[in-house]
DSSP file (Angstrom, degrees, kcal/mol; ACC not computed):
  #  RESIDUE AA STRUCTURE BP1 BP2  ACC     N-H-->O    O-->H-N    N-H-->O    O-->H-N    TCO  KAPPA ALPHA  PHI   PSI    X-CA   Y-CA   Z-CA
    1    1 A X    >>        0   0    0      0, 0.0     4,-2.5     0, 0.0     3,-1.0   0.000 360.0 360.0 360.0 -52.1    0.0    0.0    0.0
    2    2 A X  T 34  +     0   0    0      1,-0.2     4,-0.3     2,-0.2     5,-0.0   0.749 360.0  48.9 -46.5 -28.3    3.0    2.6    1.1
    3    3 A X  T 3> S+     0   0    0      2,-0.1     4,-1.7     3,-0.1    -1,-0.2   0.770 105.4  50.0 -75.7 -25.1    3.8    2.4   -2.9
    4    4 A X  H <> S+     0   0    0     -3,-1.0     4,-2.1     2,-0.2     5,-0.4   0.891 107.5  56.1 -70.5 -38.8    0.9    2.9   -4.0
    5    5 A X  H  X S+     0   0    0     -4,-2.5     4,-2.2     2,-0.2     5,-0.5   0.883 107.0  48.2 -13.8 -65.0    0.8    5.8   -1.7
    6    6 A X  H  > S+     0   0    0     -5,-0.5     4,-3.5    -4,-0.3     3,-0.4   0.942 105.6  62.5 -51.1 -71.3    4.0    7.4   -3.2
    7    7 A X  H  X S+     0   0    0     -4,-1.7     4,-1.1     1,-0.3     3,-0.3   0.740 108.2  37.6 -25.5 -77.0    2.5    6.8   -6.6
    8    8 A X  H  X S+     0   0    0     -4,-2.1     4,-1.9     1,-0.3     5,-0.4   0.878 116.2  58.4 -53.8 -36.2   -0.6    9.2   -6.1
    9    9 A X  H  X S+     0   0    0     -4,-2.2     4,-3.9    -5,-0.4    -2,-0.3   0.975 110.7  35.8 -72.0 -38.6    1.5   11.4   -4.2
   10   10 A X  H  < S+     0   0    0     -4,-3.5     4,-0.2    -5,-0.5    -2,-0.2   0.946 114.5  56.3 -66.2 -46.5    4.0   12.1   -6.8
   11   11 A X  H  X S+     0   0    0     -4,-1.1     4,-1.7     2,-0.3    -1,-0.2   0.627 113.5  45.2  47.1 -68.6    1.3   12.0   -9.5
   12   12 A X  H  X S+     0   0    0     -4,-1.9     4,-2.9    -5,-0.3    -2,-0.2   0.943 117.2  40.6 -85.0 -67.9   -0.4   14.9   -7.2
   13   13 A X  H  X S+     0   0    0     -4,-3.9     4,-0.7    -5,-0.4    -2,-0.3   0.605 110.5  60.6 -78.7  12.0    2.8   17.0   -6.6
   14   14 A X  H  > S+     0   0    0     -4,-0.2     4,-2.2     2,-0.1    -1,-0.2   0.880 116.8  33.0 -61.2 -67.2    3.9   16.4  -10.5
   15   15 A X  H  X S+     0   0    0     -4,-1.7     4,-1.5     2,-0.2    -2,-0.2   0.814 109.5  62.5 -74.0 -25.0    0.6   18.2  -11.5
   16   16 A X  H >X S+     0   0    0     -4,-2.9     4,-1.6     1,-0.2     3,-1.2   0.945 109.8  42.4 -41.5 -94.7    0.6   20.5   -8.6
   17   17 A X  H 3X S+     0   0    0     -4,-0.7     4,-1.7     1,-0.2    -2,-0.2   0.624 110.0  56.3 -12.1 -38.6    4.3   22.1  -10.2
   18   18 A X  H 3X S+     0   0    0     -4,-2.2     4,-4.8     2,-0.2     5,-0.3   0.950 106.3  51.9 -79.3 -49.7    3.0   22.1  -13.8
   19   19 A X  H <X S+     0   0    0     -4,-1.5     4,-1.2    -3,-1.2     5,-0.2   0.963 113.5  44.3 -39.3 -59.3    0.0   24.4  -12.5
   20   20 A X  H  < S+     0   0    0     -4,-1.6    -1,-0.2     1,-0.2    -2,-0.2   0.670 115.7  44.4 -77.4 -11.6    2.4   26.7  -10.9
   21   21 A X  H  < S+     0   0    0     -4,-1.7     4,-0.3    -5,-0.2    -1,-0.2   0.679 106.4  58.8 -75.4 -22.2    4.6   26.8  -13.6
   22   22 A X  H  X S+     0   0    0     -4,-4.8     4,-2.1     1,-0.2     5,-0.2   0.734 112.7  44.1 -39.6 -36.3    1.8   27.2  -16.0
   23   23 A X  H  X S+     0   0    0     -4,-1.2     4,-0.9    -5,-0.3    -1,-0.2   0.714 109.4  52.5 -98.8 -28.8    0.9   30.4  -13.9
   24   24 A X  H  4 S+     0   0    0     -5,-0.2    -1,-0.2    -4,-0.2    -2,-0.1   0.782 114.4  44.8 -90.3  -7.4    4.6   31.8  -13.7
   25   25 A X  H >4 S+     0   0    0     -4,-0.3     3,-2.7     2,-0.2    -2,-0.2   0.812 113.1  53.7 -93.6 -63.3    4.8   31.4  -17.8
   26   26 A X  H 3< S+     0   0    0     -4,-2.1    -2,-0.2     1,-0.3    -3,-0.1   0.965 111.0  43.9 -22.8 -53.3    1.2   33.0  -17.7
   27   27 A X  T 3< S+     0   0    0     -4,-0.9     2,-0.5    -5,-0.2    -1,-0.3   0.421  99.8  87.4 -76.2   3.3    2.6   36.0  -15.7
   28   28 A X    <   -     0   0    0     -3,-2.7     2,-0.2     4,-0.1     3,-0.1  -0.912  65.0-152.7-117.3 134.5    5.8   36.4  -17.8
   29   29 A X    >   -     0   0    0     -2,-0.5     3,-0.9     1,-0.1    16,-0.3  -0.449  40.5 -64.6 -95.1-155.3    5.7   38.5  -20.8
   30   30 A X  T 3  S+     0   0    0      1,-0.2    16,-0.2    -2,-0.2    -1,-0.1  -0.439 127.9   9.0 -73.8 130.7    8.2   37.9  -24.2
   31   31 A X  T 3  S+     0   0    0     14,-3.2    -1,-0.2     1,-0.2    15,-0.1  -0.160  99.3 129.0 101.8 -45.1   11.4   38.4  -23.5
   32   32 A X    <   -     0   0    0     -3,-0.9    13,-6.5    12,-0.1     2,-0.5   0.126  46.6-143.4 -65.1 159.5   10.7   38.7  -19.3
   33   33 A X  E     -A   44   0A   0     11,-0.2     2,-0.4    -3,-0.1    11,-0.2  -0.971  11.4-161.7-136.4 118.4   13.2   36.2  -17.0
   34   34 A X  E     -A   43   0A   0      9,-2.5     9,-1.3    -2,-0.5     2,-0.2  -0.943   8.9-144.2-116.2 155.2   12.3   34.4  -14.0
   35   35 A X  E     -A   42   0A   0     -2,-0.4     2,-0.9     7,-0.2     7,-0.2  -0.657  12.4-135.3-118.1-178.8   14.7   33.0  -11.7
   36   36 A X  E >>> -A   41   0A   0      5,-0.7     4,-1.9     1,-0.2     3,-1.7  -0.763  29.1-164.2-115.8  87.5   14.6   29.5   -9.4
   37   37 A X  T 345S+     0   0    0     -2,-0.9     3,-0.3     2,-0.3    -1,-0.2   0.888  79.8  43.8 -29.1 -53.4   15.8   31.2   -6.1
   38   38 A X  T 345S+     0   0    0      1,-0.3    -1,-0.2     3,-0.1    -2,-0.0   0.765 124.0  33.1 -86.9 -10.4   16.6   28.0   -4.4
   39   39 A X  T <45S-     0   0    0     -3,-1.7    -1,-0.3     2,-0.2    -2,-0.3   0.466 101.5-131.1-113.8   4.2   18.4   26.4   -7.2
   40   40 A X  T  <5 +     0   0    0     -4,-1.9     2,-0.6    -3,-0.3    -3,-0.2   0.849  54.4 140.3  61.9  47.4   19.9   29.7   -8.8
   41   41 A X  E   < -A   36   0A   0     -5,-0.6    -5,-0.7    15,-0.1    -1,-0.2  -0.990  48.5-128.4-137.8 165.3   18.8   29.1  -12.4
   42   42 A X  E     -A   35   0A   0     -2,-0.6    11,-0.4    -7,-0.2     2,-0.3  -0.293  14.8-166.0-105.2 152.9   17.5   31.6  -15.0
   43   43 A X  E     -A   34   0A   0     -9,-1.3    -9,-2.5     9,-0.1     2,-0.4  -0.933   9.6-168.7-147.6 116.9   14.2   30.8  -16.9
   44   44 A X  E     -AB  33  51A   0      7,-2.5     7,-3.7    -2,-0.3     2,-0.5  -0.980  14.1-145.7-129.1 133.1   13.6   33.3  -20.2
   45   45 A X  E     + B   0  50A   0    -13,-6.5   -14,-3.2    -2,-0.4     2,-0.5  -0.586  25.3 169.7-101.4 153.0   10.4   33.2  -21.7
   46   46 A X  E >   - B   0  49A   0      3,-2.4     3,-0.6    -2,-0.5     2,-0.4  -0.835  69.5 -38.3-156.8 105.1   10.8   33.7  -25.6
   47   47 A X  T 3  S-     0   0    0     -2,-0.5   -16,-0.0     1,-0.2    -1,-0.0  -0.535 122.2 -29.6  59.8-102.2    7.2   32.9  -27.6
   48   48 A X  T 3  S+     0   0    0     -2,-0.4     2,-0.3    -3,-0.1    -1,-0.2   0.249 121.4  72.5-112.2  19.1    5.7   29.9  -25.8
   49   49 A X  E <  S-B   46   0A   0     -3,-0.6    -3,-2.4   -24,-0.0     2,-0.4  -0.877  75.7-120.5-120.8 160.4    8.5   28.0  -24.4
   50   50 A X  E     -Bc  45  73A   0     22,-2.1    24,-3.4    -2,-0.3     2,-0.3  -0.893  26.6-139.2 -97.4 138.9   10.9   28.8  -21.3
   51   51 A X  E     +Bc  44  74A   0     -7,-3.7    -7,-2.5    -2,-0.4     2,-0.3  -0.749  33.0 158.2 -94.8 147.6   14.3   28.9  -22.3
   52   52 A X        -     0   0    0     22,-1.4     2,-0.2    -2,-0.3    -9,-0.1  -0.903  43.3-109.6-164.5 161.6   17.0   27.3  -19.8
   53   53 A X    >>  -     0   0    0    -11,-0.4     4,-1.2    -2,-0.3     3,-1.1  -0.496  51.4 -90.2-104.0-169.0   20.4   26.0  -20.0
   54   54 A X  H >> S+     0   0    0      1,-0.3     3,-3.5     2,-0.2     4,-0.6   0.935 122.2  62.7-112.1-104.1   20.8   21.8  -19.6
   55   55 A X  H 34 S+     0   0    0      1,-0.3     4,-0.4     2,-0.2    -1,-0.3   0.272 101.7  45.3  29.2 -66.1   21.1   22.1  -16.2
   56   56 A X  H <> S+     0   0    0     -3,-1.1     4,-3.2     2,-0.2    -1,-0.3   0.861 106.2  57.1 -69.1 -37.2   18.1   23.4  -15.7
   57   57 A X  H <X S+     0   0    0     -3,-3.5     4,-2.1    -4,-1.2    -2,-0.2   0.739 104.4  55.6 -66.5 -27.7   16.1   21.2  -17.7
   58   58 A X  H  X S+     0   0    0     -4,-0.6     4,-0.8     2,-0.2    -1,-0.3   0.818  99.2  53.2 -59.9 -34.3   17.1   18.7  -16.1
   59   59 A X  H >> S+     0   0    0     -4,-0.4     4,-0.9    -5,-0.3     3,-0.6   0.914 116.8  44.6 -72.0 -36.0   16.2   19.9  -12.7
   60   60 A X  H 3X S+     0   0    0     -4,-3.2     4,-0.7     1,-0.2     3,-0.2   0.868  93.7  69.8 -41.8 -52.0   12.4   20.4  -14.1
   61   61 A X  H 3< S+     0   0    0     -4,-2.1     3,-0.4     1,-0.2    -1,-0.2   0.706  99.7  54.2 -44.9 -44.3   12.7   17.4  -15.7
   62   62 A X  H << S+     0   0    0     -4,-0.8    -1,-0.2    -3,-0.6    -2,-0.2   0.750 111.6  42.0   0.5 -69.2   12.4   16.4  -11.6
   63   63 A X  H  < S+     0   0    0     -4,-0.9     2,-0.2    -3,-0.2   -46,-0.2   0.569 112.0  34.5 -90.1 -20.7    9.5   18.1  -10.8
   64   64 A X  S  < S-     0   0    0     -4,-0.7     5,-0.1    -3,-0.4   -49,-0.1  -0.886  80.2 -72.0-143.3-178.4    7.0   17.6  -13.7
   65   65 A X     >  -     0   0    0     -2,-0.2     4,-2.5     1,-0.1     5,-0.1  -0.227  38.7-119.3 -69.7 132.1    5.5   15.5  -16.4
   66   66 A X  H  > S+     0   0    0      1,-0.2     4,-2.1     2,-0.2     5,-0.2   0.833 112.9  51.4 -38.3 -27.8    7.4   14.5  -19.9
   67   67 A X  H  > S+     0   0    0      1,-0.2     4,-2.6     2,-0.2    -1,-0.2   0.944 110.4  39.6 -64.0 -47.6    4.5   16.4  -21.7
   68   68 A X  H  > S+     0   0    0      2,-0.2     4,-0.8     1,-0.2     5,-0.2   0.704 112.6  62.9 -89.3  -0.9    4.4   19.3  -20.1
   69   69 A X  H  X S+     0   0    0     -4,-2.5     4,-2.5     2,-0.2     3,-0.2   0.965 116.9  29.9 -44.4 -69.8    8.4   19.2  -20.1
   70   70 A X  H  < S+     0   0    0     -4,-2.1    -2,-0.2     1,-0.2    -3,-0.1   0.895 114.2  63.0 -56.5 -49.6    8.4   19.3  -23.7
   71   71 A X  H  < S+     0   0    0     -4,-2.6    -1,-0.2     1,-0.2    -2,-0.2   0.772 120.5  16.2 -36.3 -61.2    5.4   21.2  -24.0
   72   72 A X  H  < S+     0   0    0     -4,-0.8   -22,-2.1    -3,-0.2     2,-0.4   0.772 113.8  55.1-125.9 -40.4    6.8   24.5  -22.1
   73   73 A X  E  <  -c   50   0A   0     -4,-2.5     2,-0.4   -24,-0.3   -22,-0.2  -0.784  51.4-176.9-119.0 145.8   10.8   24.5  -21.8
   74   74 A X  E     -c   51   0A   0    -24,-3.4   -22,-1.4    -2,-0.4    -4,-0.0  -0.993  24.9-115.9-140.7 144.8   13.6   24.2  -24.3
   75   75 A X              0   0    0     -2,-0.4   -22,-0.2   -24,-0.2   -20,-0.0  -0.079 360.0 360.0 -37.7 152.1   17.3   24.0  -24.1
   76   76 A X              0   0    0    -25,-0.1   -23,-0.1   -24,-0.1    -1,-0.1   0.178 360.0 360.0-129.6 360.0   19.6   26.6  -25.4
């Protein structure tokens, strides 16, 4: 049961993250730069994607779903 547990919970905070990144892309205009305070890396939004360096994408990669990976951030 204690995996299945995990499973919903992760699931839950995956789509939780997506939301609030949905909303911090919402909130950004073209060009505009947010940063990840606690991990120090730079987010630039440039048409519909956030731009990041490897690094970062990777750390995202972490926190939300392959869709909404691809979906919303790109490499540079």
């Amino acid at each position: 049961m204690w995996d299945f547990y995990n499973i919903i919970m992760k699931t839950y905070m995956l789509k939780a993250n997506e939301l609030w990144l949905t909303q911090v892309h919402a909130n950004l205009n073209e060009g505009g730069v947010w940063i990840w305070k606690d991990e120090l890396m730079l987010f630039k939004r440039e048409g519909e994607k956030l731009l990041c360096d490897s690094n970062a994408y990777n750390k995202v990669s972490e926190i939300v779903g392959k869709e909404f990976l691809i979906k919303t951030f790109k490499k540079y």
